[in-house]
C-alpha positions, 0 to 999 in steps of 0.5 A: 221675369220674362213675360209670358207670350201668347199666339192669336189670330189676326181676327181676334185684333182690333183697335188696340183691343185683343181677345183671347178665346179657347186654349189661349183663353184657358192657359191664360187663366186657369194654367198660369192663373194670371190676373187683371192688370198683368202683362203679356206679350202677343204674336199674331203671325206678322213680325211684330210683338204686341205688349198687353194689359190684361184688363178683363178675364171672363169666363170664356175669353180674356180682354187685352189692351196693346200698350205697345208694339215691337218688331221681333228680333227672333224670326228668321232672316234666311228663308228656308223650307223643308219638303219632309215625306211623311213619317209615322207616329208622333214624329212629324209634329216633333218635327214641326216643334223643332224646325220652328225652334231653329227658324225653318220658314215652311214644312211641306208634307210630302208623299213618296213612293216609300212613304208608309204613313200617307197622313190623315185628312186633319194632319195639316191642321195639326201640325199648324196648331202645333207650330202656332203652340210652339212658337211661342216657347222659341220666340219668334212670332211668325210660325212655321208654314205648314203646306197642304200636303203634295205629292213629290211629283209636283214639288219639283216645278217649285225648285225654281223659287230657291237659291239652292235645293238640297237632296240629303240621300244615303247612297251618296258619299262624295258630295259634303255639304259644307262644300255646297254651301260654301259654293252657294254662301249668299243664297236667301232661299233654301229648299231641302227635301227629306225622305221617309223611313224608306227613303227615296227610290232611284227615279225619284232621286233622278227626277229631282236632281233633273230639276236641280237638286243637289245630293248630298251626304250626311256622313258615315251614319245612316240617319232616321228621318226625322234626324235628318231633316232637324239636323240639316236644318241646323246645319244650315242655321249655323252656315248661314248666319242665323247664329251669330245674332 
């Protein structure tokens, strides 16, 4: 039987020692009702995972010591990062949990001119809490990146630190993206920026194709937001190599 996996912050490790406080703390003891002297596995967000000895469960926190550690074989090795305009509801942490499942690096909530729901001032902090919650269940044990949200305007100075940027839009329909990538096979670093519900509005697909965004169609079906973004990113999973391990 597999080990049950747990995420913490660095800040609760030290000298081979590691506590487990608050949601950890009680999935631990009053969810699984694990008990003194089983093991678990640790992730704190560093590419490692820490086996642990339960040596103490108190009535706030529970006392582990690291037996040993491995390297993680479940983080992505491509580096990709989704720029996803907000959407409404429960969609954006459905999202986070999905992009982390497939091995997306970062998500960037980012605000358009069509964008409806403009994100609440703890929407950041909860889709961290939510990648930090799901990573666990997919493995790896660095979770996705949740960035402060920006306005498109300002992502576009940031296009230069990608191989390739991609720009799924649904008034294109010549430029597939099996060719594009087939023209961009060895690149490391990926962008792709989704819209809302709304989409995008011509100058702003102007503007992000001036600063290297490629268009590109995602067939014959026009697709919600959140569909679109999960499945480009496993589009770009497969293309790149991130199945075949």
């Amino acid at each position: 039987m597999e080990l049950k996996r747990f995420f913490i912050d660095k800040a609760n490790f030290n000298n081979n020692q590691i506590t487990l406080d608050g949601v950890e703390h009680n999935h631990l003891s009053n969810v699984l009702r694990l008990k003194k002297g089983e093991h678990i596995i640790v992730v704190m967000g560093d590419g490692f995972d820490y086996e642990c000895e339960i040596c103490d469960i108190l009535k706030k926190e529970t006392k582990l010591k690291v037996l040993n550690k491995t390297k993680n074989v479940y983080d992505p090795k491509i580096n990709v990062t989704i720029y996803q305009a907000i959407i409404k509801g429960d969609n954006m942490p459905l999202v986070v949990q999905k992009l982390n499942e497939l091995g997306v690096n970062t998500l960037c909530p980012i605000i358009t001119k069509f964008t409806v729901a403009l994100g609440s001032k703890n929407l950041v902090q909860k889709l961290t809490n939510t990648a930090n919650q799901s990573v666990k269940q997919c493995k790896r044990s660095i979770p996705l990146k949740i960035c402060e949200i920006k306005n498109i305007k300002d992502i576009v100075q940031e296009f230069k630190n990608y191989d390739l940027v991609l720009l799924p839009y649904e008034k294109e329909n010549s430029n597939n993206i099996q060719s594009v990538i087939n023209t961009h096979i060895n690149a490391k670093n990926i962008a792709v920026v989704v819209g809302s519900e709304g989409g995008f509005d011509v100058d702003e697909v102007e503007m992000l194709e001036n600063y290297g965004a490629i268009k590109v169609t995602m067939g014959p079906r026009i697709l919600r937001a959140e569909t679109a973004c999960i499945a480009l990113s496993s589009v770009l999973m497969y293309a790149f190599g991130e199945w075949n391990k």
